[in-house]
PQR file of N, CA, C, O and H, with PARSE charges and radii, in Angstrom:
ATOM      1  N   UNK A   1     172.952 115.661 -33.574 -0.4000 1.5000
ATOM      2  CA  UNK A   1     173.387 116.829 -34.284 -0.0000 2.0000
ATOM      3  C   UNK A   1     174.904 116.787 -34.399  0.5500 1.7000
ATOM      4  O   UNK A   1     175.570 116.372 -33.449 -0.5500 1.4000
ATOM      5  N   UNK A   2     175.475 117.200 -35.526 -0.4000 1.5000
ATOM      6  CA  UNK A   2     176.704 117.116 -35.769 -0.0000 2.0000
ATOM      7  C   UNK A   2     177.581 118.361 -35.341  0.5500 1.7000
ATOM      8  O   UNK A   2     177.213 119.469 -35.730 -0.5500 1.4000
ATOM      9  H   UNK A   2     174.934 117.537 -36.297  0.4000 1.0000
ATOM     10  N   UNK A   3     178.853 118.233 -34.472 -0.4000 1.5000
ATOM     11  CA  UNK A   3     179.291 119.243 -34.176 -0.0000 2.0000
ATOM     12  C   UNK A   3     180.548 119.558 -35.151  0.5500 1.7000
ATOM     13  O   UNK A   3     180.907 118.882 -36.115 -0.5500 1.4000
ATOM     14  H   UNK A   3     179.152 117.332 -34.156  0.4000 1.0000
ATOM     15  N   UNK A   4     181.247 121.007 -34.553 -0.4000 1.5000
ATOM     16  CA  UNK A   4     182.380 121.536 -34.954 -0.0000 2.0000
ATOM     17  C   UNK A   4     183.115 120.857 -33.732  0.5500 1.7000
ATOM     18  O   UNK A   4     182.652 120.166 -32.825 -0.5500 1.4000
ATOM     19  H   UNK A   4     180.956 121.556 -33.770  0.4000 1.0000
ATOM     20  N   UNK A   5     184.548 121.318 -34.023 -0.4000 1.5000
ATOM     21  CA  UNK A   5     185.681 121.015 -33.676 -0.0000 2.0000
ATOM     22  C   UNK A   5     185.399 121.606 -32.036  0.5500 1.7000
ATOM     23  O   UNK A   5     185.540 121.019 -30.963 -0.5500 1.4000
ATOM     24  H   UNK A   5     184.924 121.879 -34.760  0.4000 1.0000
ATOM     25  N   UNK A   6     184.982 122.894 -32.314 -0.4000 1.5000
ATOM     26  CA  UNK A   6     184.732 124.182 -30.822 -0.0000 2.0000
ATOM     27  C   UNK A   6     182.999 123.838 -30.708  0.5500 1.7000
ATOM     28  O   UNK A   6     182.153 124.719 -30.858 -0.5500 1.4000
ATOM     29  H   UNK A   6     184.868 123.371 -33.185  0.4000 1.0000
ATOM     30  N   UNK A   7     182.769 122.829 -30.505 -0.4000 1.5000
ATOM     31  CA  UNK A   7     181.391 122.566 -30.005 -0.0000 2.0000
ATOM     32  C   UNK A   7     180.343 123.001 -30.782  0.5500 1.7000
ATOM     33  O   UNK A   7     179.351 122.271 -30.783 -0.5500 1.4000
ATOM     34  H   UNK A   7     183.457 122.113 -30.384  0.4000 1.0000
ATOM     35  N   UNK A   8     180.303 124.207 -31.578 -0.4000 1.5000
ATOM     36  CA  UNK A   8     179.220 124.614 -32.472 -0.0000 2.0000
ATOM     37  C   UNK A   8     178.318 123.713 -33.393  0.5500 1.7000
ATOM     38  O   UNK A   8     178.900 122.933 -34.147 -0.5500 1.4000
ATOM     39  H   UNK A   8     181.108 124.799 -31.577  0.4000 1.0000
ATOM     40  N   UNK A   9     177.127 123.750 -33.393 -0.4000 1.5000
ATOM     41  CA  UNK A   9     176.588 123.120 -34.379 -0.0000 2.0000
ATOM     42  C   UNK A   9     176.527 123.039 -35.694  0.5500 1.7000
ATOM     43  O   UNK A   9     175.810 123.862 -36.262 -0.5500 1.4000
ATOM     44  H   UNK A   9     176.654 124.383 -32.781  0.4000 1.0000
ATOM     45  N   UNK A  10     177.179 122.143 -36.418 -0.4000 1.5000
ATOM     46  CA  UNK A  10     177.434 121.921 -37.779 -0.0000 2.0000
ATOM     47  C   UNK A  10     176.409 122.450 -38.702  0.5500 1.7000
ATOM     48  O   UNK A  10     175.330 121.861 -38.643 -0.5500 1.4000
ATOM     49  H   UNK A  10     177.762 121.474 -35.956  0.4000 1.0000
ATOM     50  N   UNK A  11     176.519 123.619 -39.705 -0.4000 1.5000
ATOM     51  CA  UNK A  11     175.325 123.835 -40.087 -0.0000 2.0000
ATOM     52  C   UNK A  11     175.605 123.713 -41.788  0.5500 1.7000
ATOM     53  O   UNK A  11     176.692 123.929 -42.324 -0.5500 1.4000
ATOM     54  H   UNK A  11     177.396 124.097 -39.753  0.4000 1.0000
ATOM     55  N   UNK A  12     174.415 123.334 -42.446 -0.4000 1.5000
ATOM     56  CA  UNK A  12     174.661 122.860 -44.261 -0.0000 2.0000
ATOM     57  C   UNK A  12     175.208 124.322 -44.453  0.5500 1.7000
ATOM     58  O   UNK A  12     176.415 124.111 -44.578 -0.5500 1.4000
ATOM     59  H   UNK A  12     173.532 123.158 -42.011  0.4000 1.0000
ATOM     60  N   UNK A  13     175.055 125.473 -44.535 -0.4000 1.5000
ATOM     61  CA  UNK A  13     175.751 126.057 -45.430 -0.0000 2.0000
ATOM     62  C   UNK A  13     177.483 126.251 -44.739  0.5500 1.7000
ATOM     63  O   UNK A  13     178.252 127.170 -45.024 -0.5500 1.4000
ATOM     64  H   UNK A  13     174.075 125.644 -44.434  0.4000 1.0000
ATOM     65  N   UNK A  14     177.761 125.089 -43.779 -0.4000 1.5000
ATOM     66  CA  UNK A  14     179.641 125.547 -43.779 -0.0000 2.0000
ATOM     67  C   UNK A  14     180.059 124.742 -44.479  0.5500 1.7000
ATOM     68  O   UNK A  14     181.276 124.905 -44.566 -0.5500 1.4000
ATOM     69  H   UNK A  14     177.137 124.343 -43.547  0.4000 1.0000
ATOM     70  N   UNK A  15     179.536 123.456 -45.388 -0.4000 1.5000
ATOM     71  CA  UNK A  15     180.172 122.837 -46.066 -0.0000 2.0000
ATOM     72  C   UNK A  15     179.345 122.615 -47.713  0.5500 1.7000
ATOM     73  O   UNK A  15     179.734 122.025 -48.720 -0.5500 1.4000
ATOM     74  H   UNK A  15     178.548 123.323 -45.317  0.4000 1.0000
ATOM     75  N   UNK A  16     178.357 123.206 -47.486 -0.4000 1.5000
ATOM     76  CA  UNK A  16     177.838 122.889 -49.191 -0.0000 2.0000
ATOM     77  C   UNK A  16     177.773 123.786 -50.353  0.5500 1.7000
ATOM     78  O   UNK A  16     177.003 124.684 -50.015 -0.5500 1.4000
ATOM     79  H   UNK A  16     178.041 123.686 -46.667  0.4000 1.0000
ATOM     80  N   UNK A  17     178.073 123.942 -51.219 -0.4000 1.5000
ATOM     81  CA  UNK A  17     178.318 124.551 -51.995 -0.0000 2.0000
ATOM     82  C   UNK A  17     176.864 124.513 -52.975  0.5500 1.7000
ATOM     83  O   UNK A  17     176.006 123.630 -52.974 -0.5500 1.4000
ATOM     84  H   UNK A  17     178.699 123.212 -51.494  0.4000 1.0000
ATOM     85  N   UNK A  18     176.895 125.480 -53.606 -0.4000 1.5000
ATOM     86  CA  UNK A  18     174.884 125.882 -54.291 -0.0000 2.0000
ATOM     87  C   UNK A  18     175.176 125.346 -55.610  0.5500 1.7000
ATOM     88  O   UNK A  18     174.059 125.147 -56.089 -0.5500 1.4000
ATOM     89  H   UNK A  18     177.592 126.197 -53.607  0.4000 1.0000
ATOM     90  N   UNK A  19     176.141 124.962 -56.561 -0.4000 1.5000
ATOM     91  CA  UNK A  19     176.406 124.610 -57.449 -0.0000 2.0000
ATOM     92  C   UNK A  19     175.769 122.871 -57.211  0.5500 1.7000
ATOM     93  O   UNK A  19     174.857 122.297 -57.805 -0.5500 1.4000
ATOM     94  H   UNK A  19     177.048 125.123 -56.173  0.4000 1.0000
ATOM     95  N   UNK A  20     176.845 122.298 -55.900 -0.4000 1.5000
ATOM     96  CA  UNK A  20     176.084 120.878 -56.085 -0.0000 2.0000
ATOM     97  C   UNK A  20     174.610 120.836 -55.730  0.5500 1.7000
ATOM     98  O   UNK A  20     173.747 120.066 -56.151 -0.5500 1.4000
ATOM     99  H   UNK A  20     177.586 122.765 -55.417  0.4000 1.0000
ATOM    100  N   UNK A  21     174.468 122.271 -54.480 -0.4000 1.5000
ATOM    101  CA  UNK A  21     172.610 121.290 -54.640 -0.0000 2.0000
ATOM    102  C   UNK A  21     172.214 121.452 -55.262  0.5500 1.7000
ATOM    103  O   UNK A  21     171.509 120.526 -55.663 -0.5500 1.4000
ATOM    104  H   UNK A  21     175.169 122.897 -54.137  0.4000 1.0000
ATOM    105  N   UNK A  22     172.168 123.063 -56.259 -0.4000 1.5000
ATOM    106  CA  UNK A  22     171.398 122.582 -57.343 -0.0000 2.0000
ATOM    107  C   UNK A  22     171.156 121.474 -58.298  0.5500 1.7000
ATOM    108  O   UNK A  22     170.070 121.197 -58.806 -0.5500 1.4000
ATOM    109  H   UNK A  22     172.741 123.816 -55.933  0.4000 1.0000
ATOM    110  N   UNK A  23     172.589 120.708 -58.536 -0.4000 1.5000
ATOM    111  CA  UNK A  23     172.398 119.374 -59.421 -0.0000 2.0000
ATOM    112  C   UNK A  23     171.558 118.526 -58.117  0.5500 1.7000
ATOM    113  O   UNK A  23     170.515 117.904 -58.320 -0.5500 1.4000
ATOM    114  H   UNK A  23     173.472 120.933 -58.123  0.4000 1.0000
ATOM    115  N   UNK A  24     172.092 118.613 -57.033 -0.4000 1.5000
ATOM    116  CA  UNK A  24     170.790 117.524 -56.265 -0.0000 2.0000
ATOM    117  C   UNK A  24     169.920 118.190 -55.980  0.5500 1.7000
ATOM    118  O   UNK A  24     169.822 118.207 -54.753 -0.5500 1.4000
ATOM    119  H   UNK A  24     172.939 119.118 -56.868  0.4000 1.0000
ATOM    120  N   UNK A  25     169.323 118.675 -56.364 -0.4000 1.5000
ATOM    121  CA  UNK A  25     168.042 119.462 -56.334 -0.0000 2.0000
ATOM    122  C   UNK A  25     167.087 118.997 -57.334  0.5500 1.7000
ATOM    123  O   UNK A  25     165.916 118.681 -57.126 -0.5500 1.4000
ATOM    124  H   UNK A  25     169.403 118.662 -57.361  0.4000 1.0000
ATOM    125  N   UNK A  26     167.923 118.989 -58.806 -0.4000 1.5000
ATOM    126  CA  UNK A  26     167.525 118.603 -59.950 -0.0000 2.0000
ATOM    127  C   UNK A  26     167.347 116.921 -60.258  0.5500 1.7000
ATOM    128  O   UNK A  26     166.632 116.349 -61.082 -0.5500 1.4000
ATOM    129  H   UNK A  26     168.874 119.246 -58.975  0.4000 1.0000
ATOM    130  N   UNK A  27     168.177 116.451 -59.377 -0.4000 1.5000
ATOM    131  CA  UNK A  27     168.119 114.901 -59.356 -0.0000 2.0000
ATOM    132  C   UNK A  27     167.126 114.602 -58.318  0.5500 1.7000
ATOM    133  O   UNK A  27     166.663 113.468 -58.443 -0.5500 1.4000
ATOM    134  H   UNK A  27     168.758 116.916 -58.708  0.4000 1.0000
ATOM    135  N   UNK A  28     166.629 115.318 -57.266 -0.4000 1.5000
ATOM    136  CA  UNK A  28     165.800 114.980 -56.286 -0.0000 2.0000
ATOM    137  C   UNK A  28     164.396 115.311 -56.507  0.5500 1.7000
ATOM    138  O   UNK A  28     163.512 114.658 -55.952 -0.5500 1.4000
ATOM    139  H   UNK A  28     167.005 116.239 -57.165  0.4000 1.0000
ATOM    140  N   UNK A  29     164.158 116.217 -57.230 -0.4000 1.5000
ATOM    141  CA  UNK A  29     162.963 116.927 -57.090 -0.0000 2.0000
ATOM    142  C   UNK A  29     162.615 116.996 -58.520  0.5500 1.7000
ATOM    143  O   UNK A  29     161.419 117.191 -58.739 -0.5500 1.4000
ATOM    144  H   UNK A  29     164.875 116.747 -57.681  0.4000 1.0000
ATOM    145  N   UNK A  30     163.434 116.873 -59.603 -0.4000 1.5000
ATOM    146  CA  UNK A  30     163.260 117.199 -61.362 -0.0000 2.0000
ATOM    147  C   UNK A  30     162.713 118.635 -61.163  0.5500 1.7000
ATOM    148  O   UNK A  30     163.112 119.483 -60.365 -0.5500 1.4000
ATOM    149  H   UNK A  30     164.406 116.714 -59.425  0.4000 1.0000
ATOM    150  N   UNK A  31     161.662 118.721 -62.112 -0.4000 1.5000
ATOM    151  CA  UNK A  31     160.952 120.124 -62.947 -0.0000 2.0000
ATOM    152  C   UNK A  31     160.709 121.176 -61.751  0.5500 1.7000
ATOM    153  O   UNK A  31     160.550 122.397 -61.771 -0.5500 1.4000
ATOM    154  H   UNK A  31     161.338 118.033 -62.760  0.4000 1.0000
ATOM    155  N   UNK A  32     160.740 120.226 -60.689 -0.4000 1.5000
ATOM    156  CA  UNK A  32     159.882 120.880 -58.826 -0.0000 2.0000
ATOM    157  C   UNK A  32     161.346 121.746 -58.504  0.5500 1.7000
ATOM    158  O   UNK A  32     161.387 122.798 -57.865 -0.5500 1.4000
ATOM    159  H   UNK A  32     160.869 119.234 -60.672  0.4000 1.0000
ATOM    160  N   UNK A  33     162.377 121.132 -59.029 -0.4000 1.5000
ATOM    161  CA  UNK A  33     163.407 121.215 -57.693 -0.0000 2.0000
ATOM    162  C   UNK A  33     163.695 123.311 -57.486  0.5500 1.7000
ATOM    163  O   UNK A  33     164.118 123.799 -56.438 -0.5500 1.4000
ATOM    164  H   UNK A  33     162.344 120.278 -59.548  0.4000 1.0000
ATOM    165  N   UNK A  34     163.308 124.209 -58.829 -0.4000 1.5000
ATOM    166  CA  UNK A  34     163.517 125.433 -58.183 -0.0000 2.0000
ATOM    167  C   UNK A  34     162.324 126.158 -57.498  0.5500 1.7000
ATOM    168  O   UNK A  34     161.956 127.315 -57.299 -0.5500 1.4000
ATOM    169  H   UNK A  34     162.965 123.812 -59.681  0.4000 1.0000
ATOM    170  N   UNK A  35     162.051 125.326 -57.327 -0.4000 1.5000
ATOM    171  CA  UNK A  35     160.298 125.801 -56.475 -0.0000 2.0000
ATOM    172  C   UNK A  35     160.907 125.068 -54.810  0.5500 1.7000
ATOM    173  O   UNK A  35     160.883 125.800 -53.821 -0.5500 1.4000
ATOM    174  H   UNK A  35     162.350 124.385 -57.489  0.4000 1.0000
ATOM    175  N   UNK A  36     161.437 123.547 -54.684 -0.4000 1.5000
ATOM    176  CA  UNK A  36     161.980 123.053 -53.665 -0.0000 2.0000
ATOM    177  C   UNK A  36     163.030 123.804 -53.056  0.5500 1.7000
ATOM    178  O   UNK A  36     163.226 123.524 -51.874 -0.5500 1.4000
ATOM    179  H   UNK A  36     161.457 122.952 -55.487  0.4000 1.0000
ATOM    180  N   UNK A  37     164.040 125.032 -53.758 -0.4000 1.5000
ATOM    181  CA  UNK A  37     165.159 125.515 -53.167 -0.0000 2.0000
ATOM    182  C   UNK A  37     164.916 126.680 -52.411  0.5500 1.7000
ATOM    183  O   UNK A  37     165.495 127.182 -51.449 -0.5500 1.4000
ATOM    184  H   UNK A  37     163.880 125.259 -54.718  0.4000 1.0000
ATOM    185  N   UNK A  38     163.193 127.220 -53.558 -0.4000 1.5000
ATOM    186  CA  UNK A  38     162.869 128.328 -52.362 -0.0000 2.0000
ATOM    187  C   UNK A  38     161.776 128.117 -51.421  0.5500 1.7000
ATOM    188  O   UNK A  38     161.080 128.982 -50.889 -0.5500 1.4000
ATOM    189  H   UNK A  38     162.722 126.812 -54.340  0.4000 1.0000
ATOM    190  N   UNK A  39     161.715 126.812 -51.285 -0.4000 1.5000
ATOM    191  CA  UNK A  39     160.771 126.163 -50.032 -0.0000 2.0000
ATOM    192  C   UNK A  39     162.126 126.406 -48.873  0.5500 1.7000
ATOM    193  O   UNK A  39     162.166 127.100 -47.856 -0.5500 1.4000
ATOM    194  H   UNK A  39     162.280 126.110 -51.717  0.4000 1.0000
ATOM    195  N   UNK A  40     163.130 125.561 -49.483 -0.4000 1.5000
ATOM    196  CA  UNK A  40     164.167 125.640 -48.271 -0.0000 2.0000
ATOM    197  C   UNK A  40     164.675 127.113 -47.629  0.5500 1.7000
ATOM    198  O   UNK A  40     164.827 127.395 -46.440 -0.5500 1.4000
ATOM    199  H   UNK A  40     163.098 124.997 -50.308  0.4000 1.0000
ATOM    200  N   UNK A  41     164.789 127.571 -48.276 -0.4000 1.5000
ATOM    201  CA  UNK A  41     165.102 128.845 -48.153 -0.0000 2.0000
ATOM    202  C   UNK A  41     164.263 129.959 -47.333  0.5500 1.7000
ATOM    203  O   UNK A  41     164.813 130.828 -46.656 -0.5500 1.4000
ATOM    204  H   UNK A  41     164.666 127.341 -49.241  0.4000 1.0000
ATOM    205  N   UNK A  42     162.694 129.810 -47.496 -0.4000 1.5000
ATOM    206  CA  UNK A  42     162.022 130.287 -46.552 -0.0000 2.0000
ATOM    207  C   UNK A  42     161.918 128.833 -45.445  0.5500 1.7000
ATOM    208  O   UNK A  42     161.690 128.944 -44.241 -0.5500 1.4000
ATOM    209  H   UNK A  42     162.247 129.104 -48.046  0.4000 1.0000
ATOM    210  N   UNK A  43     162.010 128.279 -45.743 -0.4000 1.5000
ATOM    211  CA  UNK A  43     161.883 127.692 -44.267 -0.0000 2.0000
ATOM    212  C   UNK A  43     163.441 127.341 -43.306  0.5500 1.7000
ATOM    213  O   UNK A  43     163.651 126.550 -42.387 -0.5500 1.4000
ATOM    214  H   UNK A  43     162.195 128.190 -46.722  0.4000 1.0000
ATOM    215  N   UNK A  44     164.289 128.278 -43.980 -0.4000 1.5000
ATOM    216  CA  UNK A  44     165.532 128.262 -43.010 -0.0000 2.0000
ATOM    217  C   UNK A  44     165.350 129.627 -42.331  0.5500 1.7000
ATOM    218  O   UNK A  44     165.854 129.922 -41.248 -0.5500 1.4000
ATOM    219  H   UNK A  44     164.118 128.921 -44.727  0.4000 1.0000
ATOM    220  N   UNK A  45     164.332 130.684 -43.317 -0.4000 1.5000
ATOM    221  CA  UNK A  45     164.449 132.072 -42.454 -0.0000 2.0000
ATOM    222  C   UNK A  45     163.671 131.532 -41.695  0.5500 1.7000
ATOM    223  O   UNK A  45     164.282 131.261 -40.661 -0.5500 1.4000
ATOM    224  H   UNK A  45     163.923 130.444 -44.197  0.4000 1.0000
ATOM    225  N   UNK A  46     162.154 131.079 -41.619 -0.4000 1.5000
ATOM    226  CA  UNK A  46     161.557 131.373 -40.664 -0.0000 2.0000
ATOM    227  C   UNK A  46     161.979 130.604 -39.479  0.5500 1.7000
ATOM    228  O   UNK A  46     161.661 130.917 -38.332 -0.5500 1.4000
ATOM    229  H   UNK A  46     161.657 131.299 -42.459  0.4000 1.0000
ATOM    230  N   UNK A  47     162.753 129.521 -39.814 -0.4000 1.5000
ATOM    231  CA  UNK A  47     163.486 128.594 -38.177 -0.0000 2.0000
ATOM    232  C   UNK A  47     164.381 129.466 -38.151  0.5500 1.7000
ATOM    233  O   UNK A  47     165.061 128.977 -37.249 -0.5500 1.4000
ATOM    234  H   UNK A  47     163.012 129.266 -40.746  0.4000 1.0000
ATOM    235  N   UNK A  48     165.079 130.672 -38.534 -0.4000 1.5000
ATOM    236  CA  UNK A  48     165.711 131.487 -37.463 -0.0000 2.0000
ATOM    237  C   UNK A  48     167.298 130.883 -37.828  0.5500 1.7000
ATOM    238  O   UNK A  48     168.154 130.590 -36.993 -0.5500 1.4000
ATOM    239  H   UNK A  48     164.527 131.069 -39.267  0.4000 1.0000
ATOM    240  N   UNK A  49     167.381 130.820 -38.842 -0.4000 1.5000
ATOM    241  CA  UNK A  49     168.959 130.128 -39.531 -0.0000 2.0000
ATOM    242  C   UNK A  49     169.297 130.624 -40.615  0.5500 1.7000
ATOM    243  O   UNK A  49     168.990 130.167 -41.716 -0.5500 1.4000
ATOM    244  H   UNK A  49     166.687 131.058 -39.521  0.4000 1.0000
ATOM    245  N   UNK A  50     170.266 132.059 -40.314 -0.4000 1.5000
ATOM    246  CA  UNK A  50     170.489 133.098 -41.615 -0.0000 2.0000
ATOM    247  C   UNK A  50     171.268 132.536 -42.640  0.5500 1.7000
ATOM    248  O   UNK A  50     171.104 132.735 -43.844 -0.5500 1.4000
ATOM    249  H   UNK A  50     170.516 132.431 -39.419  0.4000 1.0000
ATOM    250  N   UNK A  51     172.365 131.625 -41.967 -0.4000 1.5000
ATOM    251  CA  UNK A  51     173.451 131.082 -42.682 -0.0000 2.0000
ATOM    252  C   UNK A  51     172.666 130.318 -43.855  0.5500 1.7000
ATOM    253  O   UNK A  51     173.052 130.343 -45.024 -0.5500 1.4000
ATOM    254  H   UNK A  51     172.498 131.464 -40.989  0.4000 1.0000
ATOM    255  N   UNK A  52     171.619 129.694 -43.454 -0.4000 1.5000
ATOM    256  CA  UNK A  52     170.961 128.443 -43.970 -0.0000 2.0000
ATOM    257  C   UNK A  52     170.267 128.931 -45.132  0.5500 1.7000
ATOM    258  O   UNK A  52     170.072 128.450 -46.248 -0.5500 1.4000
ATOM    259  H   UNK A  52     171.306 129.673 -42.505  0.4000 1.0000
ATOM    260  N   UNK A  53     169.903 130.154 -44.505 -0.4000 1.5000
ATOM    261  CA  UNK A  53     168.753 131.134 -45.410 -0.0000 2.0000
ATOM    262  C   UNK A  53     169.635 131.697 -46.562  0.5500 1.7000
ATOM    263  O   UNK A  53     169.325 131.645 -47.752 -0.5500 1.4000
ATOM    264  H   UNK A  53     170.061 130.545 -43.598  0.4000 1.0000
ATOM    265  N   UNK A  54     170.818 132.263 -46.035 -0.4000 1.5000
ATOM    266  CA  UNK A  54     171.303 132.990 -47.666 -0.0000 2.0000
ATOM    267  C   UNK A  54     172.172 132.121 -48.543  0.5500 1.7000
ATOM    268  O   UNK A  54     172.621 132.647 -49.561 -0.5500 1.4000
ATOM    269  H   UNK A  54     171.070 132.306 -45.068  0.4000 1.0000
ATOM    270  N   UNK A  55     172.579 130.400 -48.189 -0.4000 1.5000
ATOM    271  CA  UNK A  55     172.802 129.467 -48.883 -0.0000 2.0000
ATOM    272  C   UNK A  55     171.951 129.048 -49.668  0.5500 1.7000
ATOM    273  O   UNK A  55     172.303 128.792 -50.820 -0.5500 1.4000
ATOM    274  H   UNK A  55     172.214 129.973 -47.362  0.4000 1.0000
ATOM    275  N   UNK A  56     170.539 128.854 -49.248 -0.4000 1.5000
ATOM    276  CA  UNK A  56     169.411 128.610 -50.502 -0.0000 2.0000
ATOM    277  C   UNK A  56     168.986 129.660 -51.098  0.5500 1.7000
ATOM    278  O   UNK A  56     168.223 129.458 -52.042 -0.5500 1.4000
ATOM    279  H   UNK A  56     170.253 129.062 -48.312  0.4000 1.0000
ATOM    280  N   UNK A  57     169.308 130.995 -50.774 -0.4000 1.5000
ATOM    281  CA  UNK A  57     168.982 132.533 -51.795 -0.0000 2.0000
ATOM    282  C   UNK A  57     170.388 131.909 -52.884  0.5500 1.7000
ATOM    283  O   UNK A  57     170.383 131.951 -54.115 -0.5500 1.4000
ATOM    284  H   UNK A  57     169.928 131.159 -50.006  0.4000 1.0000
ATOM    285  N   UNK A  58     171.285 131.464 -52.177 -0.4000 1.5000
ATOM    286  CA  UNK A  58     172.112 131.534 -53.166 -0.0000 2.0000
ATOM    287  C   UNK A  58     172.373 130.616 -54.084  0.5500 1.7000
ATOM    288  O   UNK A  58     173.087 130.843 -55.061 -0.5500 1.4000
ATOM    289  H   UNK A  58     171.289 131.429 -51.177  0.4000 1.0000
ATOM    290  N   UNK A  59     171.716 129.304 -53.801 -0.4000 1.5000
ATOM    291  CA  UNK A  59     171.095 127.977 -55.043 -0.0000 2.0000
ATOM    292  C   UNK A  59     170.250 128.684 -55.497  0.5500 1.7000
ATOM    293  O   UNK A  59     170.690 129.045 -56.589 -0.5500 1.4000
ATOM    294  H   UNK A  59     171.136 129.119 -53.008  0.4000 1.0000
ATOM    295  N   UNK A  60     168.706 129.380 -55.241 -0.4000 1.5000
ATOM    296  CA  UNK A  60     168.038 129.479 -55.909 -0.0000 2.0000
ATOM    297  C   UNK A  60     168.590 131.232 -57.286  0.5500 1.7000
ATOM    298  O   UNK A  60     168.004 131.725 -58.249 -0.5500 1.4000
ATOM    299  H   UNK A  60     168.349 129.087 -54.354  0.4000 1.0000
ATOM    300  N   UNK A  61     169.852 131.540 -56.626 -0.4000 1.5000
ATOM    301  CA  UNK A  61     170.305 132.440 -57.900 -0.0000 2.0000
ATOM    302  C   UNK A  61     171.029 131.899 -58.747  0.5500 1.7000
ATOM    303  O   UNK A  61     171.405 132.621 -59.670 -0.5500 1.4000
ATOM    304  H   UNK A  61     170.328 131.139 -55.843  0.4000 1.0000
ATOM    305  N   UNK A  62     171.505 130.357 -58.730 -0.4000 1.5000
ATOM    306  CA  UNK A  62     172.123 129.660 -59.547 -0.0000 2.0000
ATOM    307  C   UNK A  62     171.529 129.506 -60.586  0.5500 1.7000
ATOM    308  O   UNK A  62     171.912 129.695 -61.740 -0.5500 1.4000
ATOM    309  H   UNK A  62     171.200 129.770 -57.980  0.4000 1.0000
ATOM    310  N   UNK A  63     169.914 128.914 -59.928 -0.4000 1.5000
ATOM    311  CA  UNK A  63     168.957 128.210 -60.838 -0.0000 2.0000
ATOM    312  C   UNK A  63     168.646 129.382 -61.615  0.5500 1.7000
ATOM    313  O   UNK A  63     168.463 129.153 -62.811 -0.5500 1.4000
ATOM    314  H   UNK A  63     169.603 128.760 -58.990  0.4000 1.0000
ATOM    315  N   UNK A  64     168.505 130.957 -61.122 -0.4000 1.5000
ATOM    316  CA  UNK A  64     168.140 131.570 -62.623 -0.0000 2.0000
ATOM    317  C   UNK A  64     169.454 131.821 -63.141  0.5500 1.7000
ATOM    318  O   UNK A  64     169.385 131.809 -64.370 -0.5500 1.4000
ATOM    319  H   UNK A  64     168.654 131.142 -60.151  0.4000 1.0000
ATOM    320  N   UNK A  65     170.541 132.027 -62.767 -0.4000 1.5000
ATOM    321  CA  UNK A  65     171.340 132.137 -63.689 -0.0000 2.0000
ATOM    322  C   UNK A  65     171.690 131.018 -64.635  0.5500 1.7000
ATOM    323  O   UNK A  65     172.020 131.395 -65.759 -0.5500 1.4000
ATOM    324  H   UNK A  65     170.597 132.036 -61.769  0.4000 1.0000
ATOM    325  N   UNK A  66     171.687 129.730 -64.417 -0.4000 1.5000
ATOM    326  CA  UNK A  66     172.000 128.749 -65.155 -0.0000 2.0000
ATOM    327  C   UNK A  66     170.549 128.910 -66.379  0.5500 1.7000
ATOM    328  O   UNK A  66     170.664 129.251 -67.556 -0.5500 1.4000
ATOM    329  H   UNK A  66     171.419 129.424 -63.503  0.4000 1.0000
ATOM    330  N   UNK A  67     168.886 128.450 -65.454 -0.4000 1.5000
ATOM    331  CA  UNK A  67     168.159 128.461 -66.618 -0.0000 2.0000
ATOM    332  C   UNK A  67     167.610 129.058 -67.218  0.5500 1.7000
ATOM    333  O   UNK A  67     166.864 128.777 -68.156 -0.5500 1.4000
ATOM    334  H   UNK A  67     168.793 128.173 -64.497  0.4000 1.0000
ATOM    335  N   UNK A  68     167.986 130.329 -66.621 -0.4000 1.5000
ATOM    336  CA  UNK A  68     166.785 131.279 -67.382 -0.0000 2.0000
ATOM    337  C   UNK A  68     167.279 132.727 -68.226  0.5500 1.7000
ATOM    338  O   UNK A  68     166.439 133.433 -68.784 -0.5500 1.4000
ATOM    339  H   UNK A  68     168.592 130.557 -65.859  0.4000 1.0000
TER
END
């Protein structure tokens, strides 16, 4: 597991931004990938990882704002 500087555990939403996963979302998964962002997304609430959880609420509000 990757740490911080102060020992904390490195978690994806302190460094990723919802703009790029959505493009890797779209490169990983194609037609699937906004169905894949709110797979991630419930499965960061239910492991108990809020940070994690309102980073993929917040790709998957990209994806409707960009496609729909």
């Amino acid at each position: 597991m990757l740490r911080t500087d102060n020992g904390a555990a490195l978690r994806l939403s302190d460094f990723a931004d919802p703009n790029d996963a959505v493009i890797a979302a779209i490169e990983l998964y194609g037609p699937e990938a906004q169905t894949a962002a709110a797979y991630c997304a419930m499965e960061a609430h239910f492991a108990g990882r809020p940070a994690d959880f309102h980073l993929w609420c917040e790709v998957f509000r990209v994806f409707k704002t960009r496609f729909h």
